[in-house]
N, CA and C atoms as a LAMMPS dump frame, in Angstrom:
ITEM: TIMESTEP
0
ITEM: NUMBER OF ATOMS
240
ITEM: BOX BOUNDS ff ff ff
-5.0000000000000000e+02 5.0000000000000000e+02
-5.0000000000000000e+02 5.0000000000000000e+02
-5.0000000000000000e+02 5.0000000000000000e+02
ITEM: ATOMS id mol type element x y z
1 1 1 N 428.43 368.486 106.199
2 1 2 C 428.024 369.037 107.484
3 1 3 C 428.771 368.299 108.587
4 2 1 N 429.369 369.258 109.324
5 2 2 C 430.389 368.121 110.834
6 2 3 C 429.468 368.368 111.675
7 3 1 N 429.29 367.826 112.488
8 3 2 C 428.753 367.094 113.886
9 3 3 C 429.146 367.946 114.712
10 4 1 N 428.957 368.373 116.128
11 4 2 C 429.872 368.382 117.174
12 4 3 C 429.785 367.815 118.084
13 5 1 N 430.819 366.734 118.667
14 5 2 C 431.093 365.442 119.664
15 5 3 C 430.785 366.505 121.274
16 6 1 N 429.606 365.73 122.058
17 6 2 C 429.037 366.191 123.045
18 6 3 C 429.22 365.825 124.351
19 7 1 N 430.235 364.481 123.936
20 7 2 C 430.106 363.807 125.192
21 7 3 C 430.808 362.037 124.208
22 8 1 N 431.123 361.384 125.355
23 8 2 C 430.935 360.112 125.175
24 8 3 C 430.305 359.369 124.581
25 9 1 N 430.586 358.498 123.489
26 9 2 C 429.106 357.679 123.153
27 9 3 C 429.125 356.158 123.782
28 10 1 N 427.764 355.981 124.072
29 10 2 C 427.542 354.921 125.033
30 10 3 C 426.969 353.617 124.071
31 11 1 N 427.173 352.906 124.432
32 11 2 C 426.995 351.616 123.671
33 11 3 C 426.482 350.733 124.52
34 12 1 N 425.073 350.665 124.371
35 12 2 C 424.621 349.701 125.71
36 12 3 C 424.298 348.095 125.18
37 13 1 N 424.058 347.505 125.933
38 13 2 C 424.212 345.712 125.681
39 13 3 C 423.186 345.434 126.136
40 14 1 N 421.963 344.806 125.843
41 14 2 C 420.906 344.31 125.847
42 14 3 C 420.463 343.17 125.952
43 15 1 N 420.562 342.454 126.817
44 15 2 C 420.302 340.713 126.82
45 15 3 C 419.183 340.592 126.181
46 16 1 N 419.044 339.155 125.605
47 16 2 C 417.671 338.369 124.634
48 16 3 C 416.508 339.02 125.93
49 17 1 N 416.309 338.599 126.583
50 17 2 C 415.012 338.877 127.49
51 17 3 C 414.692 340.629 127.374
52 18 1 N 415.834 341.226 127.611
53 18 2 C 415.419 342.398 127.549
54 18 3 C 414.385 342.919 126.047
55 19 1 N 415.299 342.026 124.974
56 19 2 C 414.456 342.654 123.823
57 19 3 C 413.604 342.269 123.921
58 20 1 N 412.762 340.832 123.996
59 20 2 C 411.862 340.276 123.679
60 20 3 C 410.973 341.313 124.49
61 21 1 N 411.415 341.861 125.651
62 21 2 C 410.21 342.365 126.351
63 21 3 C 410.321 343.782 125.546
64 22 1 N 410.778 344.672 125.165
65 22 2 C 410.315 345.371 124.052
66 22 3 C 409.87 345.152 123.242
67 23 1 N 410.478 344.541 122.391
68 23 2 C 409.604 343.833 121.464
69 23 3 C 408.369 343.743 121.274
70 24 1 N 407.891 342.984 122.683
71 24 2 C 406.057 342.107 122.84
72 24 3 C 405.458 343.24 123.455
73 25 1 N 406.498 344.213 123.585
74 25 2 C 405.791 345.534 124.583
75 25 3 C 404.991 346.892 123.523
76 26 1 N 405.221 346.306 122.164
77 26 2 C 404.542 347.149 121.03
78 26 3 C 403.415 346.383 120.616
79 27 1 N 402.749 347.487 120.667
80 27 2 C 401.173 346.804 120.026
81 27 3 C 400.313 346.816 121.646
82 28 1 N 400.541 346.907 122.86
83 28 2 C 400.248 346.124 124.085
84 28 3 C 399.396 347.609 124.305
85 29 1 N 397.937 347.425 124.654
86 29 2 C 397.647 348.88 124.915
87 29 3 C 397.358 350.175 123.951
88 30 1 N 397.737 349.935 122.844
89 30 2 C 397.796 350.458 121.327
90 30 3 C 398.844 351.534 121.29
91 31 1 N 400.23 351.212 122.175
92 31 2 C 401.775 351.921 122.028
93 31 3 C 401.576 351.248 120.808
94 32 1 N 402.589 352.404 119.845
95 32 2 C 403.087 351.862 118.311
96 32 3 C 404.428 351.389 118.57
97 33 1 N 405.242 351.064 117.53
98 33 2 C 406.442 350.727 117.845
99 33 3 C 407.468 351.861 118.171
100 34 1 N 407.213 353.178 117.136
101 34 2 C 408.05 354.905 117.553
102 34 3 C 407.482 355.016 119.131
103 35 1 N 406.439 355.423 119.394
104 35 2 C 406.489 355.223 121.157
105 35 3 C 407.219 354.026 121.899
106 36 1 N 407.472 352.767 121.808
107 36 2 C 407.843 352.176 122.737
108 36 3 C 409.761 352.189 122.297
109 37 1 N 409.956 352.839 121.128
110 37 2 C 411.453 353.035 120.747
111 37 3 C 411.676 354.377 121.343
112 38 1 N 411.376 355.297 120.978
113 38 2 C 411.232 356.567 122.528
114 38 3 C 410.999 356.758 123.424
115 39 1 N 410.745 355.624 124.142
116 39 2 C 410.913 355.482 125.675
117 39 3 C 411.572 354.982 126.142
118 40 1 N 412.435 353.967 124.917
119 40 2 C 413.879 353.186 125.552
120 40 3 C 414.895 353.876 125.071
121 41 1 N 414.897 354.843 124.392
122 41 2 C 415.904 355.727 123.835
123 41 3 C 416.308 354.596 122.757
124 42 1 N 415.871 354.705 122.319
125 42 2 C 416.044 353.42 120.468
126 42 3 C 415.206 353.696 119.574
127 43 1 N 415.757 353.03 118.109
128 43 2 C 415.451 353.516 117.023
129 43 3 C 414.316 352.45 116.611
130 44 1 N 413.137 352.991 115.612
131 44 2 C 412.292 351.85 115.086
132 44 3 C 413.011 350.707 114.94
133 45 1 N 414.033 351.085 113.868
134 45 2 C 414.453 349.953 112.747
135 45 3 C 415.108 349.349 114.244
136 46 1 N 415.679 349.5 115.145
137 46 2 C 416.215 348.465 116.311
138 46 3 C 415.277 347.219 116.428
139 47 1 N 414.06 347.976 117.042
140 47 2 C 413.039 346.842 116.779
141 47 3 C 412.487 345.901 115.707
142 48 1 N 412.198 346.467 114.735
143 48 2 C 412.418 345.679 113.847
144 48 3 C 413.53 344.696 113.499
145 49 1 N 414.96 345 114.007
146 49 2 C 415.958 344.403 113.649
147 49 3 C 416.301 343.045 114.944
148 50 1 N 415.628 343.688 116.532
149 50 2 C 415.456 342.692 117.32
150 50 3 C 414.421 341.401 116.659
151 51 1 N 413.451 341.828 116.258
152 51 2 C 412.249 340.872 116.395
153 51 3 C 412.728 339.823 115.235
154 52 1 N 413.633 340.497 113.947
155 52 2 C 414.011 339.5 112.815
156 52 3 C 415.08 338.466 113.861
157 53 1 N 416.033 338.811 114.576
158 53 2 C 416.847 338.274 115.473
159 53 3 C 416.393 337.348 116.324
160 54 1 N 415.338 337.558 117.225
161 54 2 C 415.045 336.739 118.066
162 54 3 C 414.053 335.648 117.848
163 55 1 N 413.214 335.845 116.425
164 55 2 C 412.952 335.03 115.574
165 55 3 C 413.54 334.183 114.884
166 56 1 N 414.68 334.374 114.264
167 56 2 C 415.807 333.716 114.125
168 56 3 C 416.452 332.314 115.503
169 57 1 N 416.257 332.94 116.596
170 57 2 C 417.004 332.56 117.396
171 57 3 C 415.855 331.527 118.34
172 58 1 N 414.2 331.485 117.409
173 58 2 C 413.004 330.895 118.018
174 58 3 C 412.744 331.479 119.582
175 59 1 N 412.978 332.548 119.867
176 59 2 C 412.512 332.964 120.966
177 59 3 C 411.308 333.956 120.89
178 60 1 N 410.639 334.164 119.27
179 60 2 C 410.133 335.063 119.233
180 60 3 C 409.114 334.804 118.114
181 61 1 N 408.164 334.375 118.405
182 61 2 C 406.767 334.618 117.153
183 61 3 C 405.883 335.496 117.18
184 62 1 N 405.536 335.835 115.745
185 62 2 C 404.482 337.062 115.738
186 62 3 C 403.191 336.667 116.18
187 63 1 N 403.208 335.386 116.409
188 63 2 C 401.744 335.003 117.148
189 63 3 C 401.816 334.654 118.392
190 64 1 N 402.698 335.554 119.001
191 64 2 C 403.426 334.759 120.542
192 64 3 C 402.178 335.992 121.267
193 65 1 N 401.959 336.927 120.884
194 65 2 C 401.073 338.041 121.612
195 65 3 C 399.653 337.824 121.351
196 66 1 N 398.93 337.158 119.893
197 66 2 C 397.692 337.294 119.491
198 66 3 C 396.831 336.613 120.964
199 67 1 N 395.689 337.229 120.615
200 67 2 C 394.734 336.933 121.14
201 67 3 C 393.561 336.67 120.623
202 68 1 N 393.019 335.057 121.271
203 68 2 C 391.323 334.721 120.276
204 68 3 C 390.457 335.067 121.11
205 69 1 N 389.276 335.183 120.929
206 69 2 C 388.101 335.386 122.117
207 69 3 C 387.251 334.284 121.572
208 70 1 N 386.694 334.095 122.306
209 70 2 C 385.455 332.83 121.678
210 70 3 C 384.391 334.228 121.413
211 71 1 N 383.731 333.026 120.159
212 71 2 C 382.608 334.296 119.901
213 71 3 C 381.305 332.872 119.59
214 72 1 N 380.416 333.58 119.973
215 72 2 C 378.886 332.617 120.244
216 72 3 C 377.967 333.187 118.808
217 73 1 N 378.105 332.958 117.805
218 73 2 C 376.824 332.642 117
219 73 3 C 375.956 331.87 116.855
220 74 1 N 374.382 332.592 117.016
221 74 2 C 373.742 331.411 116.904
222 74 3 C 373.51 330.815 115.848
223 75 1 N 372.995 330.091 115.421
224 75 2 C 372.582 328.745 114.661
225 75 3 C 371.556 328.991 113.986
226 76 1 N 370.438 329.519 113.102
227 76 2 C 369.788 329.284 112.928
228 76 3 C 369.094 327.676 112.297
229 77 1 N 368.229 327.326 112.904
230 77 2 C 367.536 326.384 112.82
231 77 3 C 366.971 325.996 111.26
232 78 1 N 367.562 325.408 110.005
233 78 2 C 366.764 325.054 109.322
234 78 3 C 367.279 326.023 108.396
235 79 1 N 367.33 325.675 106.532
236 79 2 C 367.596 326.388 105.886
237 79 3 C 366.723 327.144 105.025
238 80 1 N 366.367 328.032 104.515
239 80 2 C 365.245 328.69 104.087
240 80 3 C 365.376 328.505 102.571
């Protein structure tokens, strides 16, 4: 099957900051990663392929986004 060439292809350049903020920008709000790659005009596997990268490069942990909450249980008094 041939293609037909539509135009120019563009090759854009992405600084570290830019990814990371895609990157940390999935999951945020409950965007998946296909929504926040279709809104930058990019592919899943990009992301995936940033986050192995910038992990690599320690700018990037999967626990860099988690969040704890304190949680209050009480105690009961005394064992039965």
């Amino acid at each position: 099957m041939r293609g037909e060439i539509l135009g120019v292809e563009r090759r854009r350049f992405w600084r570290d900051e830019d990814k990371l903020e895609i990157v940390m920008s999935a999951g945020v709000g409950g965007e998946t990663v296909t929504q926040v790659a279709q809104r930058h005009e990019i592919t899943r596997q990009q992301i995936y392929a940033w986050r192995h990268e910038l992990k690599k490069k320690g700018l990037w942990s999967p626990d860099a986004g988690a969040l704890f909450y304190p949680l209050d249980i009480p105690v009961a008094s005394g064992v039965p």
